[in-house]
C-alpha positions, 0 to 999 in steps of 0.5 A: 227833400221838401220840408212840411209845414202844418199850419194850425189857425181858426181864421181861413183868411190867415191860413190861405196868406200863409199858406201862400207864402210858405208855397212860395218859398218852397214848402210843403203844407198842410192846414188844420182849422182847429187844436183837434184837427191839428192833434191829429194830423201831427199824430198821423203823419208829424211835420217838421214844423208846426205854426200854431195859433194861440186863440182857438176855439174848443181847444186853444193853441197852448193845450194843444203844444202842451199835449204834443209835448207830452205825446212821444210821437209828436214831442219833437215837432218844432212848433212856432206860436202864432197870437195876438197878444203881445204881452211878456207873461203870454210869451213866456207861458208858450215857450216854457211849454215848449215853444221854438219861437213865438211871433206876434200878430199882425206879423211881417211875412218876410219876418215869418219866413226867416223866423220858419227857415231858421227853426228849421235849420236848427232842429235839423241841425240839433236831429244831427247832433250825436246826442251821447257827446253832442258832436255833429252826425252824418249830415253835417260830416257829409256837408263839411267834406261837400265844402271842402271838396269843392273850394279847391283847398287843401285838406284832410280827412281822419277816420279814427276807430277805437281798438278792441271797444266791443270786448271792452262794453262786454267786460264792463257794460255800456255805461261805462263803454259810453264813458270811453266814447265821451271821453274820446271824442273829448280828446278828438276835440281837444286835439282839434283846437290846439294843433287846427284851429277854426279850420278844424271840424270833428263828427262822430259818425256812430259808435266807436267812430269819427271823422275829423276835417282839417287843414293839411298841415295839422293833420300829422300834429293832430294825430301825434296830439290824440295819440299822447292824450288818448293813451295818457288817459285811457287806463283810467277806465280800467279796474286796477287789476286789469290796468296793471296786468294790461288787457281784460279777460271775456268770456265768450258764447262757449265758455271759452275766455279770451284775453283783449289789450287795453282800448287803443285808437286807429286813425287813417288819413287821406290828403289832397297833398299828393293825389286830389279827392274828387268828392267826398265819398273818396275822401271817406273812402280813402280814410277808411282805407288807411283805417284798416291799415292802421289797424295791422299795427298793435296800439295806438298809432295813425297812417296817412296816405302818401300815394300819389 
């Protein structure tokens, strides 16, 4: 998708080379003459960027970044400032506002585009970021098993899930639910550095869910390592009562109480060992296949996918 770009300037010499520009690299844009105008738009229909020009009149650049980031609608549009002056207190009053970039007129087009390409880069990539254990989402799972796929190497894709988690939040709340997930993507890392390296990558698709990405040869260490640390550990977020006895009572819409085992971690993996993974929907397809089987088994446990 064509990203927007809203160019904020009271001079229409500068909007039209801007405006040209940023055309010319592949973007949409949109122009607004004024701070009141600029208020508006970004409220109406938000950019993914704002390019904000400091000297305006009636309402200047500054007031203008300020309200936004007061504003929830617009509190999250990156936003680069655009200005004549040159001075360092001038710098760092629009960036402790809360500006993304800062660039100096008369500006160097080619320096503007790159400084817009990699604002952008960043706020897609940190939209992405789970923002309770700060691993990577969706997008950048999908782009990593993309790569992969398509270098011709080796490698596997691990589907873990946590056992029994939704009794778990009932019995103890979603704080301490949220505990259990920080902590395990913390294993999942952990494991990842020590048996895969650079070449590892790990995601949290969502909720209890994540999706690890490494070489072939690391895939069976990996699992043996989060197996250990995970079931090390996961007692801790136990009250003493029920780490001792082994499982905790919750009670459902009825009435009726049911007893759930300790949270425990099922992880499915699928190779290009035996058989290739011709995208990456067949790659997560396969995992999460092999997901499900783990899940048969009682406790914390792994199986790989040896057909071929």
């Amino acid at each position: 998708m064509t990203e927007r770009i809203l160019v904020v300037d009271d001079d229409p010499d500068i909007l039209q080379f801007v405006q040209m520009n940023l055309k010319l690299d592949g973007f949409k844009v949109d122009l607004a003459r004024g701070g009141r105008e600029a208020l508006e738009k970004a409220a109406e229909c938000p950019p993914d960027l704002m390019l904000l020009d400091v000297m305006m009149p009636e309402i200047d650049g500054l007031t203008v970044l300020r309200r936004m980031r007061s504003d929830q609608v617009t509190a999250n549009i990156p936003v680069i400032v655009l200005t004549a002056r040159s001075l360092a207190e001038d710098r760092v009053k629009g960036l402790d506002l809360g500006a993304d970039d800062y660039i100096t007129k008369p500006f160097d087009c080619e320096e503007l585009l790159a400084r817009v390409r990699t604002v952008l880069r960043r706020s897609r990539q940190m939209r992405d970021l789970s923002p309770l254990t700060g691993l990577p989402g969706n997008f950048q799972i999908t782009s990593e098993l993309e790569q992969r796929v398509q270098s011709g190497r080796h490698f596997a894709v691990v589907h873990a899930d946590l056992d029994n988690f939704k009794s778990y939040n009932d019995h103890y709340g979603f704080l301490r639910g949220d505990g259990v997930i920080k902590f395990t993507a913390k294993v999942l890392t952990d494991a990842a550095v020590k048996t895969g390296g650079r070449d590892a990558f790990v995601g949290h698709v969502g909720g209890d869910d994540f999706v690890a990405v490494l070489g072939i040869e690391s895939a069976e260490p990996f699992c043996e390592e989060v197996a250990v640390r995970f079931d090390d550990r996961i007692l801790d977020f136990y009250d003493t009562a029920d780490a001792l006895q082994g499982y905790i009572e919750v009670t459902d819409r009825r009435g009726e109480r049911h007893a759930f085992p300790v949270c425990s971690l099922s992880m499915g993996v699928a190779t290009t060992e035996k058989k290739g993974l011709a995208s990456e929907w067949e790659a997560s397809s396969v995992a999460s296949e092999m997901k499900e089987v783990a899940k048969r088994v009682q406790g914390t446990n792994y199986q790989i996918d040896r057909r071929t």
